[in-house]
Each structure stands twice: as structure tokens, then as C-alpha cells.
C-alpha positions as CSV (number, residue, x, y, z in Angstrom):
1,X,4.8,21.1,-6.2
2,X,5.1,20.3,-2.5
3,X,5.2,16.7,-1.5
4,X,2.8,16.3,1.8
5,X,5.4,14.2,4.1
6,X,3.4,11.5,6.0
7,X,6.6,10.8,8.7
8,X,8.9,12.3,10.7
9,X,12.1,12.4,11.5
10,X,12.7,10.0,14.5
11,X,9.5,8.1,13.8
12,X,9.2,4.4,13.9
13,X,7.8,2.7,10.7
14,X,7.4,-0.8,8.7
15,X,6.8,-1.7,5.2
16,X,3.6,-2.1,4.1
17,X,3.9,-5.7,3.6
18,X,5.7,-6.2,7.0
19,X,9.6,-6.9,7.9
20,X,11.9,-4.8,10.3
21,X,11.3,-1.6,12.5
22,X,12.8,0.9,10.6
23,X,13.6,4.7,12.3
24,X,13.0,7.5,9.5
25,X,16.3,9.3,9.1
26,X,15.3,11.6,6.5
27,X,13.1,12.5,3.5
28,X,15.5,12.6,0.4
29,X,15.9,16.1,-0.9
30,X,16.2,15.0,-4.5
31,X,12.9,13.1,-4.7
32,X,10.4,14.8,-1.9
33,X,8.3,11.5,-1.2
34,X,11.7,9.0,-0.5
35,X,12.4,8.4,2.7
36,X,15.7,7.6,3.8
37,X,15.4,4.9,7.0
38,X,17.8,2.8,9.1
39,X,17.3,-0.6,11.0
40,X,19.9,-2.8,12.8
41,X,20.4,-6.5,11.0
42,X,22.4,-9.0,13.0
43,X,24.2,-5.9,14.2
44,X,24.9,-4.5,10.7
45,X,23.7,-0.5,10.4
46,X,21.3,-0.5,7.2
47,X,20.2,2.4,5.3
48,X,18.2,1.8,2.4
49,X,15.4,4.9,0.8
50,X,11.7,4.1,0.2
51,X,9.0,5.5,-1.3
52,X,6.9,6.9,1.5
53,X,3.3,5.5,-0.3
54,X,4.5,1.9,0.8
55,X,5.4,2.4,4.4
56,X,3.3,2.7,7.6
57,X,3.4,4.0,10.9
58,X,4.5,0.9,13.5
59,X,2.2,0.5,15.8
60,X,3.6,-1.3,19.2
61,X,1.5,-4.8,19.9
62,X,-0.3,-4.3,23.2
63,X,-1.2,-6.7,25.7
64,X,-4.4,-4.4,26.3
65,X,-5.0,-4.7,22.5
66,X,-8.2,-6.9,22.1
């Protein structure tokens, strides 16, 4: 069964319950719906897999936004 892959490579995301920009690097081709994403911490490269159900889209703060 095909897993329907809600990011893409490239693409700016945050966990669901908030914490760093992430950039998704990859979905994992063992388990469809992981996706593999990087972020810099204190200048440290991290690399750490998620399931894609608890991540979202970032979405840039405004100063237009009402």
C-alpha cells in the first residue's frame, strides 16, 4: 500500500507541538510515512526521523498577518 507523502523534499516544517524549523531531507524508504529532517542546534547538524502525522507545514509569522 502506498503511503500519500504530505512534504517535500526541501520543505520547511515544525512539530506539531512546536520547537525548531526543521528542512525535510527525505522520506525513509523502509517505513513510507518517516520523514527524515535536519535543523542546526547551537551550530550542531541534527538529523533525527519522524512520523509524518505529527509534523506541519511552517508557516513564516507575518507582519501583514492580523
Amino acid at each position: 500500500m502506498a503511503i500519500d507523502q504530505k512534504f517535500k523534499t526541501g520543505e520547511a516544517v515544525v512539530l506539531n507541538s512546536g520547537g525548531p524549523t526543521m528542512t525535510v531531507v527525505r522520506y525513509d524508504p523502509i517505513d513510507g510515512d518517516e520523514v527524515v529532517c535536519q535543523w542546526f542546534y547551537k551550530e550542531k547538524l541534527e538529523t533525527k526521523a519522524f512520523h509524518q502525522d505529527v509534523l506541519r507545514k511552517h508557516e513564516p509569522l507575518s507582519f501583514f498577518s492580523v
